[in-house]
KELUM-474405 format. One record per residue (C-alpha): x, y, z; residue in three letters; residue number from 1. Coordinates in steps of 0.001 Angstrom, whole numbers, plus 500000, padded with zeros to 6 digits. Each point is the difference from the previous one (the first is absolute). Layout:
BEGIN
X:X, Y:Y, Z:Z, type:ALA, seq:NUM
...
//
This chain:
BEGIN
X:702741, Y:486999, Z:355790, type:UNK, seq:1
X:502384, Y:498019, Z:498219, type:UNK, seq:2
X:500426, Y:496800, Z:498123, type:UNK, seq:3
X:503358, Y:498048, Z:500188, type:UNK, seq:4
X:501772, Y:498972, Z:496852, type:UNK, seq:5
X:499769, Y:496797, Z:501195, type:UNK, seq:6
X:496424, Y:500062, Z:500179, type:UNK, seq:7
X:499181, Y:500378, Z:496413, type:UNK, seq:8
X:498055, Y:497241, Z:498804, type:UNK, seq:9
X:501124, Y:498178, Z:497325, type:UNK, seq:10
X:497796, Y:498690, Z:497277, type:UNK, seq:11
X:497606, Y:497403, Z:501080, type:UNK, seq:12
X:500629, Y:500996, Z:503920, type:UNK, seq:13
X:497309, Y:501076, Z:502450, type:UNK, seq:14
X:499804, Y:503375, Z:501444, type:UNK, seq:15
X:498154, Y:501976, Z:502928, type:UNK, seq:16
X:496891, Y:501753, Z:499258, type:UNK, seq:17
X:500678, Y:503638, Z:501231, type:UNK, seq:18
X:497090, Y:501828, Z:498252, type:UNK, seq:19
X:498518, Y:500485, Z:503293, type:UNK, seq:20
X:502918, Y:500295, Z:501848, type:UNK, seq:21
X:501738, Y:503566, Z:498027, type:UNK, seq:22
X:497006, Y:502430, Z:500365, type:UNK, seq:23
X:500429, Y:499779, Z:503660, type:UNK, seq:24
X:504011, Y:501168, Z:500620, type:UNK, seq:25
X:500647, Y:502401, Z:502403, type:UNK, seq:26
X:496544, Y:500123, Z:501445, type:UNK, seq:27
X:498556, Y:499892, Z:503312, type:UNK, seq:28
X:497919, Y:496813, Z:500887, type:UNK, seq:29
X:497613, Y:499045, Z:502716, type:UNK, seq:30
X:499354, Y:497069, Z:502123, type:UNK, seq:31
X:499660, Y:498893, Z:503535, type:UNK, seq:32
X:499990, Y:501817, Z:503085, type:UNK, seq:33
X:500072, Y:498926, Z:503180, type:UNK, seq:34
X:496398, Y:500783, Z:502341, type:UNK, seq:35
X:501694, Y:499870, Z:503208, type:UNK, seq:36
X:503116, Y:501325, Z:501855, type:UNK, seq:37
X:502746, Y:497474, Z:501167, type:UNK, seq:38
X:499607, Y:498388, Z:503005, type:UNK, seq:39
X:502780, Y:498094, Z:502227, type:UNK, seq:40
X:498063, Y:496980, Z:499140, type:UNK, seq:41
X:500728, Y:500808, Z:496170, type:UNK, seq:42
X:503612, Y:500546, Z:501055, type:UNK, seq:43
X:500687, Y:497287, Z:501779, type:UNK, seq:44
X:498442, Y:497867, Z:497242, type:UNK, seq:45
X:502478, Y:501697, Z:497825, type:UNK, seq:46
X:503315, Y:498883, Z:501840, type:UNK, seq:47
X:498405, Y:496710, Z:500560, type:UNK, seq:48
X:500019, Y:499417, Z:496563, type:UNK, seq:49
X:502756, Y:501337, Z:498714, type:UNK, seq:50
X:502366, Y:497815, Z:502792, type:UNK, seq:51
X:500988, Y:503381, Z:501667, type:UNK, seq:52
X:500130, Y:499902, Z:503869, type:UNK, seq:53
X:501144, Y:503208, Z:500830, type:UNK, seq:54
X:498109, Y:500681, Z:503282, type:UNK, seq:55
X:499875, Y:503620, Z:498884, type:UNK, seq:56
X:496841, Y:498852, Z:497912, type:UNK, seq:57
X:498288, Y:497558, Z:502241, type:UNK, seq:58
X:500520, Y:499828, Z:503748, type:UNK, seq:59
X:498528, Y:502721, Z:501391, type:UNK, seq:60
X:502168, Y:500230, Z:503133, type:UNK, seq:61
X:502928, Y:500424, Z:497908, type:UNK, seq:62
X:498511, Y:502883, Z:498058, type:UNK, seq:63
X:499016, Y:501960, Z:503032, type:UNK, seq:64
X:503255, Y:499910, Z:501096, type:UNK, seq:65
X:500932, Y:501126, Z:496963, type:UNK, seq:66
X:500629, Y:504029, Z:498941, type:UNK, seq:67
X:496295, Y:499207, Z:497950, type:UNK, seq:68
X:498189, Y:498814, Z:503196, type:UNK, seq:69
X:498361, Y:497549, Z:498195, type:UNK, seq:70
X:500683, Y:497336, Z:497148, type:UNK, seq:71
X:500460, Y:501373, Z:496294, type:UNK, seq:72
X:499692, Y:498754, Z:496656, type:UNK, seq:73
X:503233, Y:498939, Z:498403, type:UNK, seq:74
X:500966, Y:502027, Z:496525, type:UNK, seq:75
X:498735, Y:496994, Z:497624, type:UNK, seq:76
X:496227, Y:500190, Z:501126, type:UNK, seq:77
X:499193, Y:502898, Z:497638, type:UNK, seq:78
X:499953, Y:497139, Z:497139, type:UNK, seq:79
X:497737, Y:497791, Z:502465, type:UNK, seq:80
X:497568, Y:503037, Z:500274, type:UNK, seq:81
X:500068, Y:500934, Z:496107, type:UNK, seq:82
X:497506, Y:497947, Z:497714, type:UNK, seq:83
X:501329, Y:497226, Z:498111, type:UNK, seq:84
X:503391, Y:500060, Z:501264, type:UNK, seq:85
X:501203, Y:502970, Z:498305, type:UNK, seq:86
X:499765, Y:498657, Z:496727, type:UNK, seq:87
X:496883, Y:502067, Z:498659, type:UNK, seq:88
X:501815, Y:502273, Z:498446, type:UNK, seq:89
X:502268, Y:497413, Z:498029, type:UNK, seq:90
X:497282, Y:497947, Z:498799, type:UNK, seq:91
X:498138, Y:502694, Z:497333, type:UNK, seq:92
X:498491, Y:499149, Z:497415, type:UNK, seq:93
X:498276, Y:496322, Z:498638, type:UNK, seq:94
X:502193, Y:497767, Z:498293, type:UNK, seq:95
X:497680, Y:496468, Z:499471, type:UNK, seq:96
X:501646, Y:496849, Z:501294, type:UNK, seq:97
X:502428, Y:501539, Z:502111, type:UNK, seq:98
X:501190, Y:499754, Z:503206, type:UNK, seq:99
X:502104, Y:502227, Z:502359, type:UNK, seq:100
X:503572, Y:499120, Z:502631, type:UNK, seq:101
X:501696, Y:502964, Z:501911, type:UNK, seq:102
X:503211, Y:500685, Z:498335, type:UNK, seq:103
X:500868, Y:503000, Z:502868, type:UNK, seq:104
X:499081, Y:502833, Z:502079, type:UNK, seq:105
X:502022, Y:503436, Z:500838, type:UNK, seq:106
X:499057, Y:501454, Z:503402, type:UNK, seq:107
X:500763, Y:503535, Z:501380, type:UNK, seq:108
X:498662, Y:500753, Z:503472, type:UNK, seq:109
X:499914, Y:503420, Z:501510, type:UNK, seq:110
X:500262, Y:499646, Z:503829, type:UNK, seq:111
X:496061, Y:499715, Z:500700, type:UNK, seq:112
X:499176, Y:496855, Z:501993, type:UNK, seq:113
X:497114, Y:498266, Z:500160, type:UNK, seq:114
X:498061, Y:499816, Z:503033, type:UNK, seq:115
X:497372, Y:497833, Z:501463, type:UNK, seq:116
X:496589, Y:502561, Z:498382, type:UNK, seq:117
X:501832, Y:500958, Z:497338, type:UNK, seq:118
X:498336, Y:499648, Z:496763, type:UNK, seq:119
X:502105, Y:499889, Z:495990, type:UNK, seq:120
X:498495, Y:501848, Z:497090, type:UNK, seq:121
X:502119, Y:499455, Z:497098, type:UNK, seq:122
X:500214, Y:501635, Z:496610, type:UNK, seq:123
X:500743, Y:497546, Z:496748, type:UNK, seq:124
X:501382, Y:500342, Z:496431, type:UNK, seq:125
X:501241, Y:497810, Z:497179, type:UNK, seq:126
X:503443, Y:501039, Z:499284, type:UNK, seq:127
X:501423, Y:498478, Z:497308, type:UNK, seq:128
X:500426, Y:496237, Z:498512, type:UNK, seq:129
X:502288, Y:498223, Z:498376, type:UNK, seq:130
X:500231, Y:496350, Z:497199, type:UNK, seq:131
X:502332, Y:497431, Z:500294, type:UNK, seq:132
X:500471, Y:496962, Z:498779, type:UNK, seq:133
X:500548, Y:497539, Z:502978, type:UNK, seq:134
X:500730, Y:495886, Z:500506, type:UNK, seq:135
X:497279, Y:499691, Z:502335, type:UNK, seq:136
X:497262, Y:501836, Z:497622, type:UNK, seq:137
X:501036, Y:501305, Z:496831, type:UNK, seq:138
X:498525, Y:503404, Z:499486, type:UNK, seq:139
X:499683, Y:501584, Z:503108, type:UNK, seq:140
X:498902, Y:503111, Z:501097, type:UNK, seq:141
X:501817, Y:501387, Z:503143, type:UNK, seq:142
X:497538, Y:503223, Z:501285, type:UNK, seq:143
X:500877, Y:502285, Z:502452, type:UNK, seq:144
X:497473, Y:501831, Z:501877, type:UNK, seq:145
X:500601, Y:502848, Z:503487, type:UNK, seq:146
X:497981, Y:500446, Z:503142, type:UNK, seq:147
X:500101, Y:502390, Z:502366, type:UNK, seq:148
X:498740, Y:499466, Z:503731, type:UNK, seq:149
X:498772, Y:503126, Z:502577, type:UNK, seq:150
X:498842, Y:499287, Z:503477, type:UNK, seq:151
X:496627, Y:501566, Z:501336, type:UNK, seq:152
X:501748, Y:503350, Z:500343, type:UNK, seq:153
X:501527, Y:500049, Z:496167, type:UNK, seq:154
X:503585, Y:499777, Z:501174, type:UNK, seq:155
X:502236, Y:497927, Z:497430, type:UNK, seq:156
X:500353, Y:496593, Z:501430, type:UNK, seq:157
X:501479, Y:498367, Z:497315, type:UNK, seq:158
X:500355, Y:499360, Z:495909, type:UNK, seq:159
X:500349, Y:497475, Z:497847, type:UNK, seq:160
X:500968, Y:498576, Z:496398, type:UNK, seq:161
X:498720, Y:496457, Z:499598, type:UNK, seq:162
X:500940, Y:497933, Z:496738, type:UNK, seq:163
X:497861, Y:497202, Z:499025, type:UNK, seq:164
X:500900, Y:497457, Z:497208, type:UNK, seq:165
X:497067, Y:498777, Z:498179, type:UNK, seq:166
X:499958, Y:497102, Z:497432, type:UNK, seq:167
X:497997, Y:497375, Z:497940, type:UNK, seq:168
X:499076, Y:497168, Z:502263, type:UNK, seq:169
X:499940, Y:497552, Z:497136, type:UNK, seq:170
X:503776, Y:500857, Z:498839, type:UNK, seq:171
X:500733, Y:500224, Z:503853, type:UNK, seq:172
X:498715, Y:496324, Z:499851, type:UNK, seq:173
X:501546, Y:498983, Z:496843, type:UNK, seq:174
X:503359, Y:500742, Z:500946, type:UNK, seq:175
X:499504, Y:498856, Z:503895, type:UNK, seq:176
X:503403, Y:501875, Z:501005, type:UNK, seq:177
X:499490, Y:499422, Z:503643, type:UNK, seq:178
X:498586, Y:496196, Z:499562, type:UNK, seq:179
X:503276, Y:499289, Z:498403, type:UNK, seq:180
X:502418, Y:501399, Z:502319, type:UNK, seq:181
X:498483, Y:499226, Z:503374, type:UNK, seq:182
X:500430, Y:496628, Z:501133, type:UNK, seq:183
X:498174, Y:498064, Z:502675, type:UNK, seq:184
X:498611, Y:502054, Z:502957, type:UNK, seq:185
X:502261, Y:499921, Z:503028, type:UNK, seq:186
X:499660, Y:498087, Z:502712, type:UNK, seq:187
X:501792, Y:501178, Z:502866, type:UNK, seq:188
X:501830, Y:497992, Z:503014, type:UNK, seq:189
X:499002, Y:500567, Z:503706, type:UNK, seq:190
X:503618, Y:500805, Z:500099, type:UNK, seq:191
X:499625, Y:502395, Z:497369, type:UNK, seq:192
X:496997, Y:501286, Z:501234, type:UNK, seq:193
X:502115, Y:501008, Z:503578, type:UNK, seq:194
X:502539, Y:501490, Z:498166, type:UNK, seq:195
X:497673, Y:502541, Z:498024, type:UNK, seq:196
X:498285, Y:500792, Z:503427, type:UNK, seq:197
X:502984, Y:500891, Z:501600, type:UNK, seq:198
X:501060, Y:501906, Z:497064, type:UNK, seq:199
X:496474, Y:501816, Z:500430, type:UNK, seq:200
X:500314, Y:500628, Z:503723, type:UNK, seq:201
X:504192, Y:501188, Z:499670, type:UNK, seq:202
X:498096, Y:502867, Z:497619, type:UNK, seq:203
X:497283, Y:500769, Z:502122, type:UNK, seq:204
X:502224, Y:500302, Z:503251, type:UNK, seq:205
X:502732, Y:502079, Z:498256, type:UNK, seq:206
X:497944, Y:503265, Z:500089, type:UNK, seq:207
X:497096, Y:499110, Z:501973, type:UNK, seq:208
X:499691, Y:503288, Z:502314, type:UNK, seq:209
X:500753, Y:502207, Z:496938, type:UNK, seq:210
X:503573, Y:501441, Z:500771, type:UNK, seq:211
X:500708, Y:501892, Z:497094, type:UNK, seq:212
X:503420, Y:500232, Z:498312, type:UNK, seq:213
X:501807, Y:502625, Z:500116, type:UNK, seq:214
X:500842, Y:502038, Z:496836, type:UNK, seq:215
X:503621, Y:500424, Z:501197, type:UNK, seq:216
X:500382, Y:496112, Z:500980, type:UNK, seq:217
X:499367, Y:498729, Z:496965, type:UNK, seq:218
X:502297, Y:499205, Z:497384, type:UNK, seq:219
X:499644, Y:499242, Z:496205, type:UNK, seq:220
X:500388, Y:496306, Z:499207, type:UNK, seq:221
X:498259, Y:498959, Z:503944, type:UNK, seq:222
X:497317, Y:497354, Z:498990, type:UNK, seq:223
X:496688, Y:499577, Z:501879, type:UNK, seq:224
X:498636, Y:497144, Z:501818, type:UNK, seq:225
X:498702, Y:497351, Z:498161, type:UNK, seq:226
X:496129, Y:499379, Z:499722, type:UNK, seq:227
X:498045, Y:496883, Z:499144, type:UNK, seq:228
X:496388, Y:499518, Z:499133, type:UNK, seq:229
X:498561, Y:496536, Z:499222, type:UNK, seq:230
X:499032, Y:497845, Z:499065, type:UNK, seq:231
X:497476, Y:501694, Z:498063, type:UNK, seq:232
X:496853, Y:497652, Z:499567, type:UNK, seq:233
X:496145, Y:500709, Z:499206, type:UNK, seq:234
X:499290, Y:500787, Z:503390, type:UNK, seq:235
X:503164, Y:502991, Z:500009, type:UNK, seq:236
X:498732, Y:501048, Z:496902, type:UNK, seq:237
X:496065, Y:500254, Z:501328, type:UNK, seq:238
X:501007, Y:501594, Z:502330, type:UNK, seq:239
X:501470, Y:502852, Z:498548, type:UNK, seq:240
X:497444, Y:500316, Z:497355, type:UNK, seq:241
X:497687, Y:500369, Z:503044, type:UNK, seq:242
X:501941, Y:502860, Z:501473, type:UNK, seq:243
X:499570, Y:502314, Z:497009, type:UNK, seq:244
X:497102, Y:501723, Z:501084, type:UNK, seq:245
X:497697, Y:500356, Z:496935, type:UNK, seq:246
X:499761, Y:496315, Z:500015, type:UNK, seq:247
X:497601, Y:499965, Z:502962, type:UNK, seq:248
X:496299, Y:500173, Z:498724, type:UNK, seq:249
X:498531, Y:503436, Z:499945, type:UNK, seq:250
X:502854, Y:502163, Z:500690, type:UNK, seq:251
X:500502, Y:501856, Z:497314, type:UNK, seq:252
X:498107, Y:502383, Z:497341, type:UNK, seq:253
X:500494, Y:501135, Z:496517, type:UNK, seq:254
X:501517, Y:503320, Z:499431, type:UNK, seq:255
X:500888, Y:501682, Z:496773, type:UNK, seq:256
X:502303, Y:503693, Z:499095, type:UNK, seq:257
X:497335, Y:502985, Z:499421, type:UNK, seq:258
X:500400, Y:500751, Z:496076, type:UNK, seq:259
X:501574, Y:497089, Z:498836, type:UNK, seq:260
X:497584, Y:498395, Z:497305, type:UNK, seq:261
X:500658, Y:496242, Z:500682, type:UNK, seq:262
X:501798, Y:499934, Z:502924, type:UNK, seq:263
X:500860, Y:495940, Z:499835, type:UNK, seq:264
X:498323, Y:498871, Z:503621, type:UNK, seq:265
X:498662, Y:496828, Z:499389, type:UNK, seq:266
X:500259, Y:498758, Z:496598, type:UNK, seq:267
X:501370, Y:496261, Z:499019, type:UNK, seq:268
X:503250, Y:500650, Z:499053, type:UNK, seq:269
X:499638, Y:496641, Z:497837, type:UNK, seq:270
X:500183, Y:497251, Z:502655, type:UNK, seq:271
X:500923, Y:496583, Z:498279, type:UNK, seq:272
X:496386, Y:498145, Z:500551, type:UNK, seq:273
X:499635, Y:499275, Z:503714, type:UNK, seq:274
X:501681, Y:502338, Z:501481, type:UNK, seq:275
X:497900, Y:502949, Z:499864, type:UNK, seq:276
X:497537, Y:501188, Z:502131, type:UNK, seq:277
X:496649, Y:500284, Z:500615, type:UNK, seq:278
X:498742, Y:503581, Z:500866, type:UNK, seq:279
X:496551, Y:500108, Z:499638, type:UNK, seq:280
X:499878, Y:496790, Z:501486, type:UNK, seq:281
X:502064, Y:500818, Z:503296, type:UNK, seq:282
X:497719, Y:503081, Z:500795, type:UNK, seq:283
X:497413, Y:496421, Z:501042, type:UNK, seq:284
X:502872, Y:497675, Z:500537, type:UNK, seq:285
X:503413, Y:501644, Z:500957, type:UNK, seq:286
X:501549, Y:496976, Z:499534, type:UNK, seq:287
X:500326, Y:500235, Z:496543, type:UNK, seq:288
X:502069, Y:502834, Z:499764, type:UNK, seq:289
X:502632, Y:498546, Z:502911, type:UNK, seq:290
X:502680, Y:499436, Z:498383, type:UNK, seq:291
X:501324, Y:496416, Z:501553, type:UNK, seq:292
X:496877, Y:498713, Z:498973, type:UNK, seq:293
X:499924, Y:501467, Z:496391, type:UNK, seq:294
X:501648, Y:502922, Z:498205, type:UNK, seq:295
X:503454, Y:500398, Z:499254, type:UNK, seq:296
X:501862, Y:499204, Z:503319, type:UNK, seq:297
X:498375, Y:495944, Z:500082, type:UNK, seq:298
X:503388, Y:498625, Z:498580, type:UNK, seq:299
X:502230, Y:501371, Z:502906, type:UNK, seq:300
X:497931, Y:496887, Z:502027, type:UNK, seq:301
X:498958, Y:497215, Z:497722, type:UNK, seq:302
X:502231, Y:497945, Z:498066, type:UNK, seq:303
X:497870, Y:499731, Z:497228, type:UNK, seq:304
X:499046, Y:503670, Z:499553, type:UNK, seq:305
X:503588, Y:501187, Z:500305, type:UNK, seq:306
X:500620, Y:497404, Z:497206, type:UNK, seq:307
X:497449, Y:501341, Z:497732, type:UNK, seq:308
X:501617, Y:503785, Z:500056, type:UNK, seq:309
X:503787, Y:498197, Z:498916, type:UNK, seq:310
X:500959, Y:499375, Z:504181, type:UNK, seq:311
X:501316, Y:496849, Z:501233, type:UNK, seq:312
X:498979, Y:499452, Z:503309, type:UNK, seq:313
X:498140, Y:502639, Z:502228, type:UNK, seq:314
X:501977, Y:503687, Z:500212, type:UNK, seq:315
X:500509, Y:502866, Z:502419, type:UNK, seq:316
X:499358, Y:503656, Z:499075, type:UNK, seq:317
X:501931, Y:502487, Z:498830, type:UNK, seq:318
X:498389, Y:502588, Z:502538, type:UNK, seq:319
X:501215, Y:497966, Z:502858, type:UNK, seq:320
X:503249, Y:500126, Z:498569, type:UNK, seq:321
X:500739, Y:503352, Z:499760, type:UNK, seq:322
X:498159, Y:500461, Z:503542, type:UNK, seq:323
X:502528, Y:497798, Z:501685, type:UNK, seq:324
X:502620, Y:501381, Z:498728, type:UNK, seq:325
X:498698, Y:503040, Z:501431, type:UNK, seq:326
X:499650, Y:498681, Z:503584, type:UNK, seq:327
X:503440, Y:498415, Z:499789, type:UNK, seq:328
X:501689, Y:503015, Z:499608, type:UNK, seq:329
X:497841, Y:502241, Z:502272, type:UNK, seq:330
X:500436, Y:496998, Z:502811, type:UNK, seq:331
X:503931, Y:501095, Z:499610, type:UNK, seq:332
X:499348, Y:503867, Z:499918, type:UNK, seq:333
X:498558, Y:499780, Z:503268, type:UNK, seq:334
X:497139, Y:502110, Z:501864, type:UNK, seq:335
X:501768, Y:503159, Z:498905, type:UNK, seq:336
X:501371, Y:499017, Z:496607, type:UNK, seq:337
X:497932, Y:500298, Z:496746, type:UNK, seq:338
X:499643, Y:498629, Z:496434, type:UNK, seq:339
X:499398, Y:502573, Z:497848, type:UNK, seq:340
X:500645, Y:498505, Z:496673, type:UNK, seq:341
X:499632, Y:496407, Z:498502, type:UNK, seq:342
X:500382, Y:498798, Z:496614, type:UNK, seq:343
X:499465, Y:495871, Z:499674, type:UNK, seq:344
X:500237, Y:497996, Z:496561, type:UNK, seq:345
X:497920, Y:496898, Z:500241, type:UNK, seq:346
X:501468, Y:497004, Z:498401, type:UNK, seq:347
X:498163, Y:497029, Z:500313, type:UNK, seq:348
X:497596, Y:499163, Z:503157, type:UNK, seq:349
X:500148, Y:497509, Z:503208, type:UNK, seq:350
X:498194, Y:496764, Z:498865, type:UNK, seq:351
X:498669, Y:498049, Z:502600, type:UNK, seq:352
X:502594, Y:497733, Z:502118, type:UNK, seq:353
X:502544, Y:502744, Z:499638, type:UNK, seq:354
X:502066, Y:502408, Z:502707, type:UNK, seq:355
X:500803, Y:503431, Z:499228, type:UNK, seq:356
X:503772, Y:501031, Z:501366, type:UNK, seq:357
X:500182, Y:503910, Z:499983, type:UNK, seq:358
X:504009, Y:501399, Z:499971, type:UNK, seq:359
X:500819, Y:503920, Z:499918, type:UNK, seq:360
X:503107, Y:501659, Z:500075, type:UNK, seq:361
X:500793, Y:503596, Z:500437, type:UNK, seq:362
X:501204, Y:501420, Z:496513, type:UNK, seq:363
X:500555, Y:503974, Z:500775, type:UNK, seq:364
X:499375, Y:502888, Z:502512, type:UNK, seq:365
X:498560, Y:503400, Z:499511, type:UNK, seq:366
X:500009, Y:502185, Z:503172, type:UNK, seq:367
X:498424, Y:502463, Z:497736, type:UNK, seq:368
X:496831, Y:498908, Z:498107, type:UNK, seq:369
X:497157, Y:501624, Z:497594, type:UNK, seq:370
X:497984, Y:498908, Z:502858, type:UNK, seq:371
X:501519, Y:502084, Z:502258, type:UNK, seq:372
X:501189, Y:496713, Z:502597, type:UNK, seq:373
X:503390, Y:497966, Z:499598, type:UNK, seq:374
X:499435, Y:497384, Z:498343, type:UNK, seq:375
X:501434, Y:496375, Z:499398, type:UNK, seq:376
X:499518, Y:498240, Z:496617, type:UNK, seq:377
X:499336, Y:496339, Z:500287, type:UNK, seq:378
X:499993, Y:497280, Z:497469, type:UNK, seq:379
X:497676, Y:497007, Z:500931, type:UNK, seq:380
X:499194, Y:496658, Z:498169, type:UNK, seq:381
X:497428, Y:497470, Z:500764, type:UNK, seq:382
X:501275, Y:496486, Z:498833, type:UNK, seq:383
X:497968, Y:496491, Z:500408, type:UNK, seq:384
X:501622, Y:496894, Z:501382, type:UNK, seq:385
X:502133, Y:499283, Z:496616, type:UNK, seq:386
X:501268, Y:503366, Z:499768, type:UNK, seq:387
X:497470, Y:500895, Z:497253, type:UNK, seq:388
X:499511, Y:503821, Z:500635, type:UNK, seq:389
X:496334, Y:501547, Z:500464, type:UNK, seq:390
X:500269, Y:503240, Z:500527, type:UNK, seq:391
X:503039, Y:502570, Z:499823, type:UNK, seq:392
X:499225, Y:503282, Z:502110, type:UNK, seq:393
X:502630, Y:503593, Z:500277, type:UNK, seq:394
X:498340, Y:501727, Z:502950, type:UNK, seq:395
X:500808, Y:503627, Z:501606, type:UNK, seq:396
X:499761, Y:499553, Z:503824, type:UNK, seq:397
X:499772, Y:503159, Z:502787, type:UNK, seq:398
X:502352, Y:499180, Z:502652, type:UNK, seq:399
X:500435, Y:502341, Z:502920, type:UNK, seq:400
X:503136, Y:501822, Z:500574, type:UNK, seq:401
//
């Protein structure tokens, strides 16, 4: 844990409560798990959401023609079948008044896919945090927290370091950063409205039968085909929440570490006032712990909510970020390519009436690797319709030689 020099307060200044927040460094936490195994249903939810029509993950034909005789998950649904989309382990510790944004997520996966019956048990622990002082919040805490997901049979599907940022609502509100800089909502043309669907279907038809690269045939500098999502709207951004499967009513129970004295596994981190939940209540009424209807995730879909918690407009999430950023590359890898490492830095979100433009280009080649693969490093930035950049990614991809 740290505390940046520029986050010392200065006389008068308001600062983060921690007390709650130290004791619990470098320990393991609980949370949700998952009942049931995946399901093709689950799966195919999954791509709907994200925008991802790689027929790998939905039409069955396709997959039984396929060297996995059937359809498969793609990498990115071990977030959708984590609880709370991976950020568990970066939101430790109560801090009143507060609320919590994604600021980032590191993935490394190990070569285990997931399969239609497969089920995720994950491990979790709070890894370190951070203070800074920031325009959109003031003091604000920036927490880091890892989770580690096994399949059914233990093998290591995947791990990951999550970083949320958590801040003061009412400075968040005060200083209304993201009021002030956005400007009307788009509107888009019909014209403009062709263009981004050709854009969308030039993307999906570049790779659609999932004819990897060639280590050999690629070159440092080659740039990858363009993507397009959008425009993100209430209904896009339903949709996903929907997808993430601990959002469905009943599908998950409490677990906690053995040994671990308070284990963090459902307490109120400090929700600003209504956006917490109700858990005693939902065990009658699971309503009130569904988080577009209350809790903490209400702002990504109503104007007024997302105003209340310093937002402009309604927002995307910072899970479905990083997971398409995921699929993008993986849909360029190919049916025998692989992305074993991802690293993504979140810097600001989609707000509703946006498009997301995704642009990668190859930045170095390693026909050796600690992973034991060649590998191809690729730099990748997600940028809105006024160049305003959301999310810079440096991924490792598997390429076959």
């Amino acid at each position: 844990m740290s505390t940046d020099k520029s986050a010392t307060p200065q006389s008068g200044e308001v600062e983060l409560d921690l007390s709650d927040v130290d004791p619990r460094v470098g320990l393991p936490i609980g949370g949700g798990q998952l009942w049931d195994p995946c399901s093709k249903s689950d799966i195919r939810r999954w791509v709907m959401a994200m925008d991802y029509p790689n027929p790998l993950h939905w039409d069955e034909e396709f997959g039984r023609e396929s060297k996995h005789g059937s359809i498969v998950a793609p990498q990115s649904i071990a977030i959708a079948l984590d609880y709370g989309h991976g950020a568990a382990p970066a939101c430790v510790g109560r801090i009143p008044g507060s609320h919590l944004i994604f600021g980032g997520e590191e993935w490394w996966f190990y070569g285990t896919p997931v399969r239609p019956g497969d089920q995720l048990f994950q491990e979790r622990r709070f890894h370190d945090y951070k203070v800074a002082q920031t325009k959109f919040a003031g003091p604000t805490l920036f927490q880091r927290g890892d989770t580690t997901h096994r399949n059914q049979h233990g093998a290591l599907v995947a791990r990951e370091r999550s970083t949320s940022i958590r801040y003061l609502v009412s400075e968040a509100a005060e200083r209304g950063m993201y009021e002030n800089q956005l400007g009307e909502m788009k509107r888009w043309t019909d014209a403009e409205l062709d263009e981004i669907g050709r854009q969308r279907t030039e993307w999906m038809m570049s790779n659609r039968l999932g004819v990897s690269p060639r280590f050999d045939e690629v070159k440092v500098g080659d740039t990858l085909p363009r993507r397009v999502i959008g425009p993100h709207s209430v209904a896009t951004f339903t949709t996903e929440y929907r997808a993430f499967l601990f959002n469905i009513w009943g599908t998950f129970g409490w677990v906690a570490p053995e040994g671990v004295e308070d284990p963090w596994v459902y307490q109120d981190p400090g929700w600003t006032e209504g956006f917490g939940f109700d858990e005693e209540g939902a065990k009658i009424d699971p309503r009130l712990r569904d988080g577009l209807y209350v809790g903490p995730s209400r702002g990504h879909i109503d104007e007024d909510k997302a105003g209340k918690v310093g937002m402009a407009r309604a927002y995307g999430y910072g899970a479905t970020m990083g997971a398409w950023c995921t699929d993008f590359l993986a849909f360029w890898a190919g049916n025998d390519g692989f992305v074993r490492h991802i690293k993504s830095d979140f810097r600001g979100p989609a707000f509703e009436g946006d498009v997301t433009y995704f642009d990668a280009e190859i930045t170095d080649k390693r026909a050796q690797s600690e992973w034991g693969v060649p590998l191809v490093e690729v730099k990748l930035t997600l940028a809105n319709q006024d160049g305003g950049v959301l999310v810079k990614s440096t991924a490792e991809v598997e390429l076959p030689l």
